[in-house]
C-alpha positions as CSV (number, residue, x, y, z in Angstrom):
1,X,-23.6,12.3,-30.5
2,X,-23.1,15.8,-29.3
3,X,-24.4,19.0,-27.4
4,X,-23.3,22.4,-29.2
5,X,-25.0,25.9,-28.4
6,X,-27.1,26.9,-31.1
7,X,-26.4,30.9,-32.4
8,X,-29.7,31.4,-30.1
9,X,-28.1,30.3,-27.6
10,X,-30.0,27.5,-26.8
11,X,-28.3,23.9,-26.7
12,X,-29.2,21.8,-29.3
13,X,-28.2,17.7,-28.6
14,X,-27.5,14.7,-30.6
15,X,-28.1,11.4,-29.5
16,X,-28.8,7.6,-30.2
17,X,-32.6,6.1,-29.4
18,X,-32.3,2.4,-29.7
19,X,-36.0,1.6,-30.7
20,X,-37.1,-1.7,-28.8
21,X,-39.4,-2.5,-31.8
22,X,-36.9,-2.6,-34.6
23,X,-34.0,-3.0,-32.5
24,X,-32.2,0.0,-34.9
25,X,-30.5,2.3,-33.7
26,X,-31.9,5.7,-34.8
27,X,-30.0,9.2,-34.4
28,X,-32.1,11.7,-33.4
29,X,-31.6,15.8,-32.4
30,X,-33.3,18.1,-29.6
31,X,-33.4,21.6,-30.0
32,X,-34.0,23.3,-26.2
33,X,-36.8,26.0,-26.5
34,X,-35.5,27.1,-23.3
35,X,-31.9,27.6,-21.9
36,X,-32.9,25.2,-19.0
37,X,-34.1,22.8,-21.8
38,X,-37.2,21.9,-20.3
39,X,-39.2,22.0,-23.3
40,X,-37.5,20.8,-26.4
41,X,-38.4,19.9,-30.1
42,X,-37.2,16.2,-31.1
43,X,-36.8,15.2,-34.5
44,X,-35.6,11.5,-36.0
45,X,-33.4,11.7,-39.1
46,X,-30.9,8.8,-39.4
47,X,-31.0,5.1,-38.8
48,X,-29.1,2.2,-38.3
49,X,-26.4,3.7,-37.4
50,X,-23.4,2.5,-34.8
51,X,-22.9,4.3,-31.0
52,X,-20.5,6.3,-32.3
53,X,-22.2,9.6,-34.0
54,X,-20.4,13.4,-33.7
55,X,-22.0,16.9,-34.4
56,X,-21.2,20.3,-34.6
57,X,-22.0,23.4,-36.3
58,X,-20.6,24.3,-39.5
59,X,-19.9,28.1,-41.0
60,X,-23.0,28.3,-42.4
61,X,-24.5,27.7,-38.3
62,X,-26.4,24.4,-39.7
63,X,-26.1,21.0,-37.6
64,X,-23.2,18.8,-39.3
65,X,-23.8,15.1,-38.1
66,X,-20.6,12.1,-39.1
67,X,-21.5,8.8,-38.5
68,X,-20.8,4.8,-39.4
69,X,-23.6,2.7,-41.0
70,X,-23.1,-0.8,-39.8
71,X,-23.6,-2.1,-43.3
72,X,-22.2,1.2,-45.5
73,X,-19.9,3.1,-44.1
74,X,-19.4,6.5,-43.2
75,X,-21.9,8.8,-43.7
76,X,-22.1,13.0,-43.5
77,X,-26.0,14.7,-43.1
78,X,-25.8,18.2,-43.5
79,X,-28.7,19.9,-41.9
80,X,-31.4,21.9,-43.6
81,X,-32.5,23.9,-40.8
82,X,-31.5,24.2,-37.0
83,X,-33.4,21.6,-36.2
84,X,-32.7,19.4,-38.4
85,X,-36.6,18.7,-39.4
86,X,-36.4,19.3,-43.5
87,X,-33.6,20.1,-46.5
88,X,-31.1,17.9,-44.5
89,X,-28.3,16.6,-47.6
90,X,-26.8,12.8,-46.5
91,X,-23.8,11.6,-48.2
92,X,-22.0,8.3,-48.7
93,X,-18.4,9.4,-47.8
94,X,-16.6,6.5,-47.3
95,X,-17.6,2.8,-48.4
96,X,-16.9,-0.3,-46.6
97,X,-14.0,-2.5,-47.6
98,X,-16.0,-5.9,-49.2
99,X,-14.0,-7.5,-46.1
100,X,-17.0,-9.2,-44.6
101,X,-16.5,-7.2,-41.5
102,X,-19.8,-4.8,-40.8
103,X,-17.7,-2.7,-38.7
104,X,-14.4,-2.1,-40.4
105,X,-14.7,2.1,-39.2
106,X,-15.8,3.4,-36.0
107,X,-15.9,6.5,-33.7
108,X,-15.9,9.1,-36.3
109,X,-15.2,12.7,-35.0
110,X,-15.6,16.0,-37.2
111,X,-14.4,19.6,-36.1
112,X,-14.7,22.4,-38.9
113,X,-11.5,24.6,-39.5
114,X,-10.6,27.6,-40.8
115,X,-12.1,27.1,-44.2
116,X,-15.4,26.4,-42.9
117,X,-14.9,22.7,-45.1
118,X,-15.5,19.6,-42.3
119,X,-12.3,17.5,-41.3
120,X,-13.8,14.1,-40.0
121,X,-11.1,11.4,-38.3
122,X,-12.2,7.8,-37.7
123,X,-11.0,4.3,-36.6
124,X,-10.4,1.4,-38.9
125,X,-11.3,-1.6,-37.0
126,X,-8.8,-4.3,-38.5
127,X,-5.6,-2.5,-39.5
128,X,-5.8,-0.2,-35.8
129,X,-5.0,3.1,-37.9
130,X,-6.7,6.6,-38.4
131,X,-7.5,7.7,-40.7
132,X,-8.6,11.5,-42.2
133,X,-11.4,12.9,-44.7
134,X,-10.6,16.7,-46.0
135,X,-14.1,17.5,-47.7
136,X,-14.4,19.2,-50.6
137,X,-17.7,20.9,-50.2
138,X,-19.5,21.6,-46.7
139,X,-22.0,18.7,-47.5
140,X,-18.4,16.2,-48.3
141,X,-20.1,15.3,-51.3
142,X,-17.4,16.2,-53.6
143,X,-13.5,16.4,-53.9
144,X,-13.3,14.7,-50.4
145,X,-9.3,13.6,-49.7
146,X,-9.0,10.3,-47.8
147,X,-5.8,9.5,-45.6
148,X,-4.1,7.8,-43.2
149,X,-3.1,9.3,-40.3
150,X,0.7,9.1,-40.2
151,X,1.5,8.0,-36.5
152,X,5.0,6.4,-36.0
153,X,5.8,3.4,-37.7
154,X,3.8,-0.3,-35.8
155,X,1.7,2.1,-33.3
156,X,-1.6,0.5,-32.9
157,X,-4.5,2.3,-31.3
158,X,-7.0,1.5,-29.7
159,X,-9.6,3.5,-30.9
160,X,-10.1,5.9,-28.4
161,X,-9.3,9.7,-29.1
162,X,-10.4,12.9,-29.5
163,X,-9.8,15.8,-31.7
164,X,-9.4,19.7,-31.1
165,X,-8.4,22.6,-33.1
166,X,-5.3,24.0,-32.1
167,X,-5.3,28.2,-31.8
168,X,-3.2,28.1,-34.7
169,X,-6.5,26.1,-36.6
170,X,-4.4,22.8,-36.5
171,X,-5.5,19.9,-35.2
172,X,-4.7,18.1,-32.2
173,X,-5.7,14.5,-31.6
174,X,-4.7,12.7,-28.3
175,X,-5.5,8.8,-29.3
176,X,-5.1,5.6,-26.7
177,X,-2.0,3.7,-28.0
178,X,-2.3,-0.1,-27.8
179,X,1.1,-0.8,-29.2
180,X,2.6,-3.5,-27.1
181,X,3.6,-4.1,-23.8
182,X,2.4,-0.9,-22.2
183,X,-0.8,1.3,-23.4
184,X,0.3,4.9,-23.6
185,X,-1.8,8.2,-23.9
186,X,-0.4,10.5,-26.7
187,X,-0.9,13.4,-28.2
188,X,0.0,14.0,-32.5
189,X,-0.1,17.1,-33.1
190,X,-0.8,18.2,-36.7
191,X,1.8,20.3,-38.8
192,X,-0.6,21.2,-41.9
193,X,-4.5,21.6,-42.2
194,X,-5.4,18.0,-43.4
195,X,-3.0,16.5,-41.1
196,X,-1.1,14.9,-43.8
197,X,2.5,15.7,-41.8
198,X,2.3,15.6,-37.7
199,X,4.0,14.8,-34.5
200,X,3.4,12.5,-31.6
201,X,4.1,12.4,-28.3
202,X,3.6,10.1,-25.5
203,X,2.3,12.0,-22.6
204,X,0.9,9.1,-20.2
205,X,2.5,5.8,-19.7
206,X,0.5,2.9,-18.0
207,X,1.6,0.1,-16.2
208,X,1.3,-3.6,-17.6
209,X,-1.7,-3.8,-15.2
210,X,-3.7,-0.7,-15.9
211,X,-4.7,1.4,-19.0
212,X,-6.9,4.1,-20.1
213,X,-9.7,5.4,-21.9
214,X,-12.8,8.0,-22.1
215,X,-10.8,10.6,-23.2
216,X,-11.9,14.4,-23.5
217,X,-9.6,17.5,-24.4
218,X,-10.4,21.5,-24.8
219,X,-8.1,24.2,-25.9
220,X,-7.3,26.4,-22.8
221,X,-7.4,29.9,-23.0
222,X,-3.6,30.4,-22.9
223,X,-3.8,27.9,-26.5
224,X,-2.6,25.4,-24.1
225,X,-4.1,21.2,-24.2
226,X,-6.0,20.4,-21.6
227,X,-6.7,16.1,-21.5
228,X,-8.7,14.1,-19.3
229,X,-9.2,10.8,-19.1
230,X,-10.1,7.5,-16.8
231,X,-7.0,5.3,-15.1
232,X,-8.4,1.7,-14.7
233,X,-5.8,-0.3,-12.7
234,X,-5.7,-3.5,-12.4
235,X,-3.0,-4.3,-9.8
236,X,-5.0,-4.3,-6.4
237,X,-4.6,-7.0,-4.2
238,X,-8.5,-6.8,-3.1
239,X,-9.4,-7.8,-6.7
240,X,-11.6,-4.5,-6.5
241,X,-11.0,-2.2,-9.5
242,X,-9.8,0.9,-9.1
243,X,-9.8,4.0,-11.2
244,X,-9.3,7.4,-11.3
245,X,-9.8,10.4,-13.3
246,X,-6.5,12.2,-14.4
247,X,-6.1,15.7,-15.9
248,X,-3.1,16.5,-17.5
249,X,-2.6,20.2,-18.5
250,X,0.1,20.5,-21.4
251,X,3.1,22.8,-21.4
252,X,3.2,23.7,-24.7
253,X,0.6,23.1,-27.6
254,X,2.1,20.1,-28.6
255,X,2.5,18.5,-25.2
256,X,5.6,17.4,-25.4
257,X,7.3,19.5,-22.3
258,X,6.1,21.0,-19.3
259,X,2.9,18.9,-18.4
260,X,1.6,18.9,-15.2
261,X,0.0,15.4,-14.9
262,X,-2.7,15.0,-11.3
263,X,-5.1,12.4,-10.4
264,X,-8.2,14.4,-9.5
265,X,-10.4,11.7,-8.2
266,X,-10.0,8.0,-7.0
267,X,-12.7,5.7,-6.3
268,X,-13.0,1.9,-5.9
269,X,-15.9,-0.7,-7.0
270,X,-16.1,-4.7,-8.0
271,X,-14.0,-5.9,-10.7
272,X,-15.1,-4.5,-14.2
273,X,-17.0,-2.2,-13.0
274,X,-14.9,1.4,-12.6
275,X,-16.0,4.7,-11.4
276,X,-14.3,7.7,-11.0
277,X,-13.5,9.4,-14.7
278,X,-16.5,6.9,-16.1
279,X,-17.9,8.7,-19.1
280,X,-16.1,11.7,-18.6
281,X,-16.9,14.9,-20.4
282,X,-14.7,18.2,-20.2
283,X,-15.1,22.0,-21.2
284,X,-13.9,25.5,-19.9
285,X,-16.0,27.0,-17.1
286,X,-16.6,30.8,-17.5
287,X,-13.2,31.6,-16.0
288,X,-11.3,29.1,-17.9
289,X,-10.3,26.7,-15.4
290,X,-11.5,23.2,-16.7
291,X,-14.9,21.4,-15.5
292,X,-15.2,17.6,-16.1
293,X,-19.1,15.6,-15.9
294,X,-18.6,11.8,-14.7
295,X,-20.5,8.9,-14.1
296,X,-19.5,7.1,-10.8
297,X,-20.8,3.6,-12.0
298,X,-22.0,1.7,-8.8
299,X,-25.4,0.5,-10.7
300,X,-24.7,-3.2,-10.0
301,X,-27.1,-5.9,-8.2
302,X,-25.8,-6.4,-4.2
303,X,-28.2,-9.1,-3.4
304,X,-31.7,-9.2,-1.6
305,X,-33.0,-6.9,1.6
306,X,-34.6,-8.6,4.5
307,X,-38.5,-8.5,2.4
308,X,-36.4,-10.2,-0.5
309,X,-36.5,-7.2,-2.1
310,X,-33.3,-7.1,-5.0
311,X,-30.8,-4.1,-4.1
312,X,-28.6,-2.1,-6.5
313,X,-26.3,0.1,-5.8
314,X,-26.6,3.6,-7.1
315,X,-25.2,5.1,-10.1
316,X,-24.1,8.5,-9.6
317,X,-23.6,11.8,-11.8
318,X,-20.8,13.8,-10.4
319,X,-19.2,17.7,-11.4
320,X,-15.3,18.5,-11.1
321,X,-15.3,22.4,-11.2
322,X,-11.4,23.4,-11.1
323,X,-10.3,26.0,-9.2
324,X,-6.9,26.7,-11.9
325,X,-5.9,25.8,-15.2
326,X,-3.8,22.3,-13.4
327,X,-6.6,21.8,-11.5
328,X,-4.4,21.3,-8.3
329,X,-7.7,21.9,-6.5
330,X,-11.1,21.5,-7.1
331,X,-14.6,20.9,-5.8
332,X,-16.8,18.0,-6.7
333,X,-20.9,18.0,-6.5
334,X,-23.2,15.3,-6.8
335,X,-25.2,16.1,-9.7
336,X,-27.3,13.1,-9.9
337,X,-28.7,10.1,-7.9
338,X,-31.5,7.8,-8.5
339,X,-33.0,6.1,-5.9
340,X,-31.8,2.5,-5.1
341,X,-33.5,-0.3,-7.0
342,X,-34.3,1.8,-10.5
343,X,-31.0,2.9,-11.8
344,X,-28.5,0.4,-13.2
345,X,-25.5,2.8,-14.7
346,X,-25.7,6.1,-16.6
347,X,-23.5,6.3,-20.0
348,X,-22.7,9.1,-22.0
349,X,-22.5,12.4,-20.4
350,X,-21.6,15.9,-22.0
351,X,-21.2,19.3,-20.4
352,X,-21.3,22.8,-21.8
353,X,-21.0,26.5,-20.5
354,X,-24.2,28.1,-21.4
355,X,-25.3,31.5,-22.7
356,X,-25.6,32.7,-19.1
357,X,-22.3,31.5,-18.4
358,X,-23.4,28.7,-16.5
359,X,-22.6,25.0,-16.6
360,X,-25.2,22.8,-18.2
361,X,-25.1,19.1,-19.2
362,X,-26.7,16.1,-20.1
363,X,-26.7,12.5,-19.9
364,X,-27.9,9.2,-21.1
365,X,-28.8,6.5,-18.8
366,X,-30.4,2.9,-18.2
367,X,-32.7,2.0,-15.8
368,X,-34.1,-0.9,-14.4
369,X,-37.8,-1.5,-13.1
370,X,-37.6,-4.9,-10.8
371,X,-41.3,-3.9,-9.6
372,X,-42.8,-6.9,-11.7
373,X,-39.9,-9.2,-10.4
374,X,-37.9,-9.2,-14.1
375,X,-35.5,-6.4,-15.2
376,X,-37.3,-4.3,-17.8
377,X,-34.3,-2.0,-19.4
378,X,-35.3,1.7,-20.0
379,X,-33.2,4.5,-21.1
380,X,-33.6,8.0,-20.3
381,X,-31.9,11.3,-21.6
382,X,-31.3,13.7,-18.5
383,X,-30.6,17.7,-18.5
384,X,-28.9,19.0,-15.2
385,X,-28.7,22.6,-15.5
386,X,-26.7,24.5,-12.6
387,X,-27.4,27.8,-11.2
388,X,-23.9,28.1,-10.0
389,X,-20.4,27.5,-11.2
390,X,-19.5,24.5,-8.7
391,X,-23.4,23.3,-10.0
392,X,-24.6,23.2,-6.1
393,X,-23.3,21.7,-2.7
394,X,-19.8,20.6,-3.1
395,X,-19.3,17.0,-1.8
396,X,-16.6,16.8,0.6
397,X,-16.1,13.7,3.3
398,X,-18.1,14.9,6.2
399,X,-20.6,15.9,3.8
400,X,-21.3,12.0,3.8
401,X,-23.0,10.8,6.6
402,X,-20.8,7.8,7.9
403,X,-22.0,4.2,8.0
404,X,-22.4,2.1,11.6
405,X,-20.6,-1.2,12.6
406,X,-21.4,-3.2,15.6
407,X,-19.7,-6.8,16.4
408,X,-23.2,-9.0,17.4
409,X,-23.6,-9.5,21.2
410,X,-24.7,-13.3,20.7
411,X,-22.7,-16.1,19.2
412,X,-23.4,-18.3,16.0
413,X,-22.3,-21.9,15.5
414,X,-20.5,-21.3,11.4
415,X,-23.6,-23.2,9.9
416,X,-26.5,-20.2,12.1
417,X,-24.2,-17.3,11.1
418,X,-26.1,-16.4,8.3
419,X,-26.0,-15.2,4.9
420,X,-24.4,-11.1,4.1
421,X,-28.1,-9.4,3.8
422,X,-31.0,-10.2,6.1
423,X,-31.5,-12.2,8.8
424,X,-29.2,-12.2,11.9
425,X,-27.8,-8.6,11.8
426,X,-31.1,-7.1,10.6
427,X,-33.0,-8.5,13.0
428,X,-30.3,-7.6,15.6
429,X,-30.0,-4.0,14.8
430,X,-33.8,-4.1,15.0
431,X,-33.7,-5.1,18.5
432,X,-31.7,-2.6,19.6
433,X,-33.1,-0.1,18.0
434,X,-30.8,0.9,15.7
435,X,-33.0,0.9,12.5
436,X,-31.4,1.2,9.1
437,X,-30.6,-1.7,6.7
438,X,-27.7,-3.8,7.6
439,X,-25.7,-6.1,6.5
440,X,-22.9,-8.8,7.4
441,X,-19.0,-9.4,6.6
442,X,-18.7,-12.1,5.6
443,X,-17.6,-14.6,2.4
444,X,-20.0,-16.4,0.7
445,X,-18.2,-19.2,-1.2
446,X,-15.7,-17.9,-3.3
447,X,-17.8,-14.1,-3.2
448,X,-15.7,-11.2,-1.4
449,X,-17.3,-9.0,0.2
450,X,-16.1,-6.5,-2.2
451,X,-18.9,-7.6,-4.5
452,X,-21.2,-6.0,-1.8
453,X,-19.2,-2.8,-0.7
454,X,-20.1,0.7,-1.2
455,X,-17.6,3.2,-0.7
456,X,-18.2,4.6,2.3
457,X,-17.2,5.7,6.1
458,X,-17.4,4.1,9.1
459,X,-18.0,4.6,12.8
460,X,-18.7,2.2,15.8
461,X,-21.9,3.0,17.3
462,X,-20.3,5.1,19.5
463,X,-19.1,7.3,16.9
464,X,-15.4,6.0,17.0
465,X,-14.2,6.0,13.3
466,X,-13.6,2.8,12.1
467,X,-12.1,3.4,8.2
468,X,-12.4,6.8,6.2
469,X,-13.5,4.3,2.8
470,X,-13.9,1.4,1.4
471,X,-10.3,2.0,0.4
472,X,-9.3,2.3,3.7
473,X,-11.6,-0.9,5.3
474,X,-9.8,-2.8,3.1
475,X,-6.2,-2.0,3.5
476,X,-5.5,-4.4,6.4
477,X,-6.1,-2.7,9.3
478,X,-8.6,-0.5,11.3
479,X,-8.6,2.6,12.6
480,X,-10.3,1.4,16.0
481,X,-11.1,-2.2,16.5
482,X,-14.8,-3.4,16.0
483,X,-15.4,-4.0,19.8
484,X,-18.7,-2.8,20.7
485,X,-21.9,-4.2,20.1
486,X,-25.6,-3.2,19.2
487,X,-26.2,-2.2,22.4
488,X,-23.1,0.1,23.0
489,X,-21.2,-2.8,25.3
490,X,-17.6,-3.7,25.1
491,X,-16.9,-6.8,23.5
492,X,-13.1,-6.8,24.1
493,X,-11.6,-10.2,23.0
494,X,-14.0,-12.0,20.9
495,X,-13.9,-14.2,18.0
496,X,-16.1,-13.6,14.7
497,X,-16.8,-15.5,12.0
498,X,-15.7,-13.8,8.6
499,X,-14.6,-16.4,5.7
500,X,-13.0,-13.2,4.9
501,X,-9.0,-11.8,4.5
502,X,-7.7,-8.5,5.1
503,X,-8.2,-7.5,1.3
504,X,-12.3,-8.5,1.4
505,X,-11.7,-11.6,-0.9
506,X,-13.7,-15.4,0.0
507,X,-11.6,-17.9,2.1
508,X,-12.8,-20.8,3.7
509,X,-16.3,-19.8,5.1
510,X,-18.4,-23.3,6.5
511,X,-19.2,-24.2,3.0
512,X,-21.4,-20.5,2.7
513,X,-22.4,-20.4,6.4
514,X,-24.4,-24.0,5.9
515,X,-22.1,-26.7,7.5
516,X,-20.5,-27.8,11.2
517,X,-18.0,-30.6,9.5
518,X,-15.6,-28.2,8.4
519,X,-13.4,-25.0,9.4
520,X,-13.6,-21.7,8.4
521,X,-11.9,-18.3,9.2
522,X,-12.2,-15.9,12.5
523,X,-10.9,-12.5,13.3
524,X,-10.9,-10.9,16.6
525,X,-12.6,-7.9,18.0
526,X,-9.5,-6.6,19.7
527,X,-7.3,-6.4,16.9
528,X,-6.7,-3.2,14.2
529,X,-4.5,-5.0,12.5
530,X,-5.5,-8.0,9.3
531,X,-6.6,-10.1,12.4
532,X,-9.6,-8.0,13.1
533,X,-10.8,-10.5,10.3
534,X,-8.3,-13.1,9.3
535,X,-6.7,-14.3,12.8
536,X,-7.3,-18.6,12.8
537,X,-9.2,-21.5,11.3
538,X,-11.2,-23.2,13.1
539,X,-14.3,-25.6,13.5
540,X,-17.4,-24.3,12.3
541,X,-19.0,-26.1,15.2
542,X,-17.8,-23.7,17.6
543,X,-19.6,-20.4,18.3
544,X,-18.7,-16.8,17.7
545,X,-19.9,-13.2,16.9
546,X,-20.4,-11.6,13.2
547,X,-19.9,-8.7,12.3
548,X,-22.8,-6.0,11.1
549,X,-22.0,-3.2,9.0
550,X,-24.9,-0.3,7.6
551,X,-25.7,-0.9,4.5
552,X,-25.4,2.7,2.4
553,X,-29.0,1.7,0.8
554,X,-31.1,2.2,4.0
């Protein structure tokens, strides 16, 4: 929905409660008592509504809330009081088209200019235009002007934008463009108050194997554009998805010269399931660089741990502090964690600077409790409020402790090998006394290991690095070869089973480690190169090693 700083000072957030009992969607509002916002006051005021809610003040310093009814249309409350709690006005600004579609406008967004009167821009579902509402009266309940957004000629958008006022009190809206072959970012940049006249400019171009969304802009202190926003490409040859989170800093207030365009973070995960620049939210920190809240998504079920326990994978909450304007360097903190086996992926996310000058935001998130061996959903609404400008210890790579690999010191026949968690390389890191939770490469049927992979770094157990990340591991070669076992011995030219190829994807593997009749692939311990783990086929009646990697969940 929205976080805005009340004239107290204190924030004051809008957000969605999907009531389990009704299953409606209800739009409610807290109003901090505190400036850490550990106590607020929580009122309820709209219902069945959509996800797609936006508030702000307007002149008058009273909550303004736009939103879509699934079954109406789009709908403006203007707030009584500060909390929302009494005198609140709701009107019926735009009906639905009898189309028979119960979503025909979505996302609604609504920034107040100059005149103190709202200007509210939403997506029409079926035609793929904007469109704009000019109210009339603070409450839009009367002489409201209704148009479309005049973007160039067959542009079709995806629905994705946000909207800014321009230091000259026009609006800017940078939109995702769906218009065919290749998705492009761009900016239109209005020419008159109600956006009836404009221009537009592309300002990022995608492949035909990548494209863009989550989207967030602020108006730098030199008037300037400043645009983030998530990469998502789809051209890997692991099959792992990688995106990355891109802030573009415009040359002029209409982007269209002089941008400086730089990927600011990278990170890899399963397919459909992207990280870096997930839910990404962007303001100006007190010195007017740009700061940027992100969820790096990693909530996703990796199988069971040696007690048949399920594992997931954490979700994380991450802060980009910049350290200029292009944010050609930054520091990133780990904001956020929960502990393995509760949290299944965090979604929205907002940050502000608060009164004391300090960053402060807030996110939504899902969790799951597998204690009574079903997933029960929850959600949760989460405050994070820093005490310094970078909000706590940056992360940087030896900041993460590396993960172990060992190549086993016996041999497996293919159908003893085992499966990727449990059995043989737990219980032969136990041995040794390694401890930790590990588990094995290796493909299960047509399952890559990059279904299992954190992204993480990795040392022998002699402290010889094996891959700075996932990235890295699965790039088709090694740093050092994987040559020394559990107990620290040289295992110099060894074959291992892996039903694995250089890029972590499933190839022939003794029908999932359970058969003798048929071949599957080996690598070698001696090699660095793609035949560390993709070397020969052979008989899965012959014996080899496996390898054991530390899982990042012990």
């Amino acid at each position: 929905g929205g976080v805005v700083l009340a004239p107290d000072g204190l924030p004051l957030i809008g957000y969605i409660y999907d009531d389990p009992l009704s299953s409606k969607s209800d739009f409610r509002i807290a109003r901090c008592l505190n400036r850490d916002c550990t106590r607020a006051d929580v009122h309820t005021f709209a219902q069945d509504i959509t996800e797609y809610p936006s508030m702000t003040l307007g002149k008058d310093n009273l909550p303004i809330f736009a939103y879509a009814d699934s079954t109406e249309g789009l709908k403006v409350i203007h707030c009584g009081t500060l909390d929302c709690s009494s005198g609140n006005t709701l009107t019926l600004v735009v009906d639905l088209p009898t189309t028979g579609f119960s979503f025909e406008l979505m996302s609604p967004h609504v920034t107040i200019p100059q005149d103190g009167l709202p200007l509210i821009f939403y997506w029409n579902t079926t035609s793929k235009d904007f469109y704009v509402v000019k109210c009339g009266t603070l409450d839009c309940s009367s002489g409201n002007d209704i148009h479309r957004l005049p973007l160039p000629s067959g542009t079709k958008t995806g629905g994705v934008f946000v909207v800014a006022l321009g230091n000259d009190n026009l609006p800017i809206i940078v939109y995702q463009d769906v218009t065919l072959p290749i998705d492009h970012t761009d900016v239109f940049k209005c020419t008159d108050a109600h956006c009836v006249s404009g221009t537009s400019v592309p300002i990022y171009t995608t492949t035909l194997l990548s494209d863009n969304d989550h989207l967030s802009m602020v108006i730098g202190d030199d008037g300037l554009p400043i645009i983030t926003f998530r990469l998502i490409d789809h051209d890997n040859p692991s099959g792992m998805g990688v995106s990355s989170l891109i802030v573009i800093h415009c040359g002029t207030p209409s982007c269209d010269s002089g941008n400086t365009v730089l990927t600011v973070e990278t990170s890899q995960a399963i397919p459909d399931s992207y990280t870096s620049g997930h839910q990404s939210s962007l303001a100006l920190a007190g010195d007017g660089t740009p700061m940027v809240v992100y969820q790096d998504y990693k909530g996703i079920f990796l199988g069971y741990d040696p007690n048949g326990t399920p594992i997931l994978s954490p979700s994380k909450v991450k802060f980009v502090k910049c350290n200029n304007k292009e944010c050609t360097s930054h520091t990133t903190s780990l904001i956020h964690h929960i502990e393995i086996g509760s949290t299944a992926s965090y979604e929205s996310t907002a940050v502000i600077l608060g009164s004391d000058n300090l960053p402060v935001m807030f996110y939504y998130g899902w969790t799951q409790d597998l204690s009574s061996g079903t997933v029960e959903n929850k959600a949760r609404l989460w405050v994070a409020k820093c005490t310094s400008s970078t909000c706590g210890q940056p992360l940087s790579p030896s900041s993460i402790p590396p993960k172990r690999v060992f190549v086993s010191s016996t041999t497996f026949t293919g159908d003893q090998a085992g499966p990727v968690f449990g059995n043989n390389c737990q219980t032969l890191a136990t041995n040794a006394g390694l401890g930790g939770t590990w588990f094995r490469w290796a493909g299960i049927g047509t399952t890559g290991i990059y279904t299992y992979l954190p992204n993480d770094k990795y040392i022998r157990i002699d402290g010889t690095p094996i891959s700075e990340s996932t990235l890295d591991l699965l790039d088709g070669t090694l740093l050092n070869p994987i040559n020394i076992d559990e107990y620290g011995n040289l295992v110099s030219d060894a074959s291992v089973w892996t039903g694995l190829n250089e890029y972590g994807k499933a190839v022939s593997n003794c029908n999932s480690w359970s058969s003798t009749s048929i071949p599957s692939v080996q690598g070698v311990t001696s090699a660095t190169s793609k035949e560390w783990t993709i070397k020969q086929s052979v008989s899965c009646s012959n014996a080899a090693r496996i390898y054991c990697f530390e899982n990042t969940l012990s």
